[in-house]
N, C-alpha and C positions, 0 to 999 in steps of 0.2 A: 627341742633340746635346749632348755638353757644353766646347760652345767657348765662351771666356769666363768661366771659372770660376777663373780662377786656380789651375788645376792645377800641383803640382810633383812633382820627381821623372823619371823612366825611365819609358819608354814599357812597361808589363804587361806580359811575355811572354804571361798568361796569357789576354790579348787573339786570340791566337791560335786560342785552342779556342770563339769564337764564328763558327762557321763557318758559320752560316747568316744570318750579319749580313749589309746591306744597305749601310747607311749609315755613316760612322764620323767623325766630324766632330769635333776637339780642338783646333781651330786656338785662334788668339791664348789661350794657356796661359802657365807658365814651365815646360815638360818639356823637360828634358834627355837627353843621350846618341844613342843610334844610335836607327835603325827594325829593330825586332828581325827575325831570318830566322823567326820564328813568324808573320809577318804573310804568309806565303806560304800557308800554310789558310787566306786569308779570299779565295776566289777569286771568291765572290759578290757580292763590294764592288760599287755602281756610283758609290761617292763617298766617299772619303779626303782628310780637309783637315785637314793637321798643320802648316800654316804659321802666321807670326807664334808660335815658340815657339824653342827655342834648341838644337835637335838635331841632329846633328853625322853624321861619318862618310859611307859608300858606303852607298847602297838595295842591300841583297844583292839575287844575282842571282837565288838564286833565287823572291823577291817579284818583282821585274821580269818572269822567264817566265812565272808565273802570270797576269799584268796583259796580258802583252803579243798574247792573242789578244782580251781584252772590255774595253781602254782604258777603265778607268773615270777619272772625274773623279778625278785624283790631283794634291794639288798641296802642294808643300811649299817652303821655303826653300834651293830649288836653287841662288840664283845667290850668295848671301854662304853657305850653312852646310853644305847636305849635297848632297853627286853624285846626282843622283836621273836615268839614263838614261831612264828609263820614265816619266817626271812629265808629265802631259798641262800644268801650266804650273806655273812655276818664278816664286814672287815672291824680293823685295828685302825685307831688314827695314825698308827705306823704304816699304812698302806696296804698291807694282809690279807686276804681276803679269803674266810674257807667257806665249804658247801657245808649246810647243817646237816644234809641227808646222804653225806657219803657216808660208804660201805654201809647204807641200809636197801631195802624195794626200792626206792624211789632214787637209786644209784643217777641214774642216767637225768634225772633233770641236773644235776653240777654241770653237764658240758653246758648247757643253756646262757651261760655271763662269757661275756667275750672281752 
């Protein structure tokens, strides 16, 4: 967990060659720029929290096909900074945070962010 640290800078490509990570947790930081297409080797995630930080750009696609068979907890600054299709919830830099997939099938992954 290193959220809260006052991280700056670009998200590590090199983040990408820990492939047998679980957990990956950088939220409320100041990292800048995109979510690299190296984050698509981390297909073991079940929890990605880059929100509350100032990252910009489209989630490449193909980090979203990777996510989009084992939904982990993904949740980033979709509704002010970056496109994230695949974001299990999408906050506000105002602190907000909603499930993309309430009131759809896939209801019951929202309880999943704690």
């Amino acid at each position: 967990d290193l959220s809260n640290n006052q991280l700056s800078g670009t998200l590590p490509l090199e983040l990408g060659k820990l492939i047998f990570l679980r957990s990956l947790s950088l939220h409320t930081n100041r990292l800048t720029g995109a979510i690299p297409f190296s984050f698509s080797a981390l297909g073991r995630l079940n929890t990605l929290r880059l929100e509350s930080n100032s990252l910009t750009g489209t989630v490449p696609e193909a980090v979203c096909a990777v996510y989009s068979n084992s939904y982990p907890v993904f949740v980033t600054d979709c509704i002010d900074e970056v496109e994230c299709p695949c974001c299990l919830f999408c906050c506000s830099d105002g602190g907000g945070c909603s499930c993309q997939f309430a009131n759809t099938d896939l209801d019951f992954l929202c309880s999943e962010y704690t």
